[in-house]
C-alpha positions in Angstrom: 16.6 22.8 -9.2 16.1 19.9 -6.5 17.0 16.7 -7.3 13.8 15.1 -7.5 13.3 17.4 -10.1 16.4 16.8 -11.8 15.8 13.1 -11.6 12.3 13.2 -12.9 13.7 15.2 -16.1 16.3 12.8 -16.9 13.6 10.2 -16.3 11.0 12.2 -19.0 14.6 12.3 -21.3 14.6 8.3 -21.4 18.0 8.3 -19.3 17.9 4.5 -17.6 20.5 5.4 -15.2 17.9 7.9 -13.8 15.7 4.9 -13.9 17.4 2.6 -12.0 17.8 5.2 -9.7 14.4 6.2 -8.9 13.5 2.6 -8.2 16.7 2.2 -5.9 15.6 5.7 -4.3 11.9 4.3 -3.6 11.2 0.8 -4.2 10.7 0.3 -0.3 7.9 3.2 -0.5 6.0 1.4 -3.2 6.2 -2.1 -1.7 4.7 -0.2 1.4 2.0 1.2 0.0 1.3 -2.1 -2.0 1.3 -4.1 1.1 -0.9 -1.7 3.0 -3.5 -2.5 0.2 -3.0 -5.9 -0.7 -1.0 -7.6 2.9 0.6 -9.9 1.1 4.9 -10.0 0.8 4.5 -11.6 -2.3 2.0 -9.7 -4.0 3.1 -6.8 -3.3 6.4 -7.2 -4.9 4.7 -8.0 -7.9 2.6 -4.8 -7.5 5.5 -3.1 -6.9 7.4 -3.5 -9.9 3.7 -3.5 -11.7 3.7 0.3 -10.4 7.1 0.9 -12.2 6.1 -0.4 -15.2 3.4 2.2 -15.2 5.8 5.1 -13.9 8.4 4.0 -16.9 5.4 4.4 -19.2 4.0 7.5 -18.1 6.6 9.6 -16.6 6.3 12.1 -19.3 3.0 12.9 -18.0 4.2 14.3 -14.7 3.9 17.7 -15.2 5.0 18.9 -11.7 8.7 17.0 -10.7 8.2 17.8 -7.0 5.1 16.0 -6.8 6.8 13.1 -7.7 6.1 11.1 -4.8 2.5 12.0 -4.8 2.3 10.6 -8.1 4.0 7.2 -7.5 1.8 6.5 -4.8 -1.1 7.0 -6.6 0.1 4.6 -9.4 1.0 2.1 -6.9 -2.1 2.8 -5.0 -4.7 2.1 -8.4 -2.3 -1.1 -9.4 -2.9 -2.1 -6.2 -6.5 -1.5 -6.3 -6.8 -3.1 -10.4 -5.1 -6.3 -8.8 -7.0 -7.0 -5.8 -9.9 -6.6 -8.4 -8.6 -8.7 -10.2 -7.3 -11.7 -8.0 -8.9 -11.2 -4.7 -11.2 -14.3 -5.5 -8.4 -16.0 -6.7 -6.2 -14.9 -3.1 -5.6 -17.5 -0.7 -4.1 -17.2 2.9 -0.8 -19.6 3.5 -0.8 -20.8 6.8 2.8 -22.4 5.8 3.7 -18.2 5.1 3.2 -17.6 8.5 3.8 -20.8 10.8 7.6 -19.1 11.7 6.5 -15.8 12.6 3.0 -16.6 14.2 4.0 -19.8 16.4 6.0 -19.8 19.0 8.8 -22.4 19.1 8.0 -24.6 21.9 4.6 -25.3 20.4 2.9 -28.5 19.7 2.7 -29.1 15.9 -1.0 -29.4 16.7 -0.8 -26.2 19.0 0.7 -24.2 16.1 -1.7 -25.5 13.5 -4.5 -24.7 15.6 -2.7 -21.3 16.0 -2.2 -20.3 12.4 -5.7 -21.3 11.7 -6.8 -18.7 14.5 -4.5 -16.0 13.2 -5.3 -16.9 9.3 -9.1 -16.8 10.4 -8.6 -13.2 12.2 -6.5 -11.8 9.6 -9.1 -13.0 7.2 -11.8 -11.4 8.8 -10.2 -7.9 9.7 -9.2 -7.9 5.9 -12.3 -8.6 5.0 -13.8 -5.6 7.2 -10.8 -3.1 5.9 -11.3 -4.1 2.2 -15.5 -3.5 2.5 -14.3 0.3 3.3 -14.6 2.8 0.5 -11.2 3.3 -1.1 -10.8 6.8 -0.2 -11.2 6.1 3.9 -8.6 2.7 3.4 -6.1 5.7 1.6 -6.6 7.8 4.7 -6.0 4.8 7.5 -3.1 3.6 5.4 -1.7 6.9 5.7 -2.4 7.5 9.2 -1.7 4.2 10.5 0.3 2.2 8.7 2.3 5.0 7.3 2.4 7.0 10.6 1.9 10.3 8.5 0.6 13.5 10.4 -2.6 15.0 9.8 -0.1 18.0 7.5 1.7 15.5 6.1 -1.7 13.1 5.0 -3.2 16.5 3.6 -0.5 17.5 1.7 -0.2 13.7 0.2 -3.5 13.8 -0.6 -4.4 17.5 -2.2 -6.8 18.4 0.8 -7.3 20.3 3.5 -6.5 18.9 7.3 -9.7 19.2 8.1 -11.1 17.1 5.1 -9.0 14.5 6.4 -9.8 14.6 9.7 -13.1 14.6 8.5 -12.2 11.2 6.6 -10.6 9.3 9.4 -13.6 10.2 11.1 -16.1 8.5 8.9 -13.7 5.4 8.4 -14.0 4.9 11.9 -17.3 5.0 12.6 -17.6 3.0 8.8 -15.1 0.4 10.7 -17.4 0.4 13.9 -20.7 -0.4 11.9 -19.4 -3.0 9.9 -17.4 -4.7 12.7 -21.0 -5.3 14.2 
C-alpha cells in the first residue's frame, strides 16, 4: 500500500491527523493551481482552503486513493472556476499590491504610478484574453505553462490521450491568436 493510499484511507476514516497532513503535504499545489485560475495571492488562499473544505467533505467519495492528486486539482480547479463566477465583477486590480515588485527603486513616484498603471492595464487585458478561453484550453495552458507539466504528464493529469492534448494546446493557441486580434 503507498502512502497516498494510506493517507487517503485514514482520511475516508475521519482521522484529522491524516488531515492536517494532506493539507501540509499539498497546500502549495492547490494555491498553484488557484492562482493559475484566479492571479491573485489573496484569492487564492481563500480558494485554497475553499478546496479543502470540499476535499474534507467529500473524501469518501474518492474511490481510487492513487488518483488523489487528480482529484484535488479538480476540486481546486471548479472552486476556482465557481469563484471567479462569482466575484469576477466584483475583482479589482491593486496597483498598491504591486508598486514593490513592479517599480523599480530609483523611480519617480510619478514614474512608478504611471508604471503600475501600465502593468495593471496589461495584466488586465491579458487576463481578460486568458479568462474568454474555454475552460478546458485555460486547464491545458495552466498545465503546460504555468505548471511546466510534459505532454505524458498533462495526459495522465487529465484522463486523455497525448495526442488529445496536443490537440488542445493547439486550439488554445490559435483561440489566443484570434482573440488577441
Amino acid at each position: 500500500m503507498t502512502d497516498i493510499t494510506e493517507l487517503v484511507l485514514q482520511l475516508q476514516q475521519g482521522d484529522e491527523n491524516a488531515f492536517n497532513t494532506l493539507v501540509n503535504q499539498y497546500k502549495t499545489y492547490v494555491y498553484s493551481v488557484a492562482y493559475n485560475r484566479v492571479g491573485n495571492f489573496t484569492d487564492s488562499e481563500e480558494i485554497a482552503q475553499m478546496a479543502f473544505i470540499e476535499v474534507y467533505a467529500h473524501i469518501k467519495e474518492l474511490k481510487e486513493p492513487e488518483k488523489l492528486l487528480n482529484w484535488l486539482h479538480g476540486i481546486t480547479d471548479r472552486v476556482s472556476l465557481n469563484w471567479l463566477r462569482k466575484y469576477r465583477k466584483q475583482r479589482i486590480v491593486s496597483l498598491n499590491e504591486r508598486s514593490d515588485d513592479i517599480a523599480d527603486k530609483d523611480d519617480k513616484p510619478l514614474d512608478k504610478l504611471i508604471k503600475n498603471e501600465e502593468n495593471a492595464m496589461q495584466e488586465n487585458e491579458a487576463m481578460k484574453v486568458y479568462n474568454s478561453l474555454e475552460p478546458e484550453y485555460q486547464q491545458v495552458l495552466n498545465l503546460k505553462y504555468m505548471e511546466e507539466l510534459s505532454y505524458d504528464e498533462i495526459a495522465e493529469r487529465l484522463g486523455v490521450t497525448k495526442d488529445m492534448v496536443r490537440g488542445r494546446l493547439y486550439r488554445a493557441h490559435q483561440a489566443l491568436r484570434r482573440i488577441a486580434k
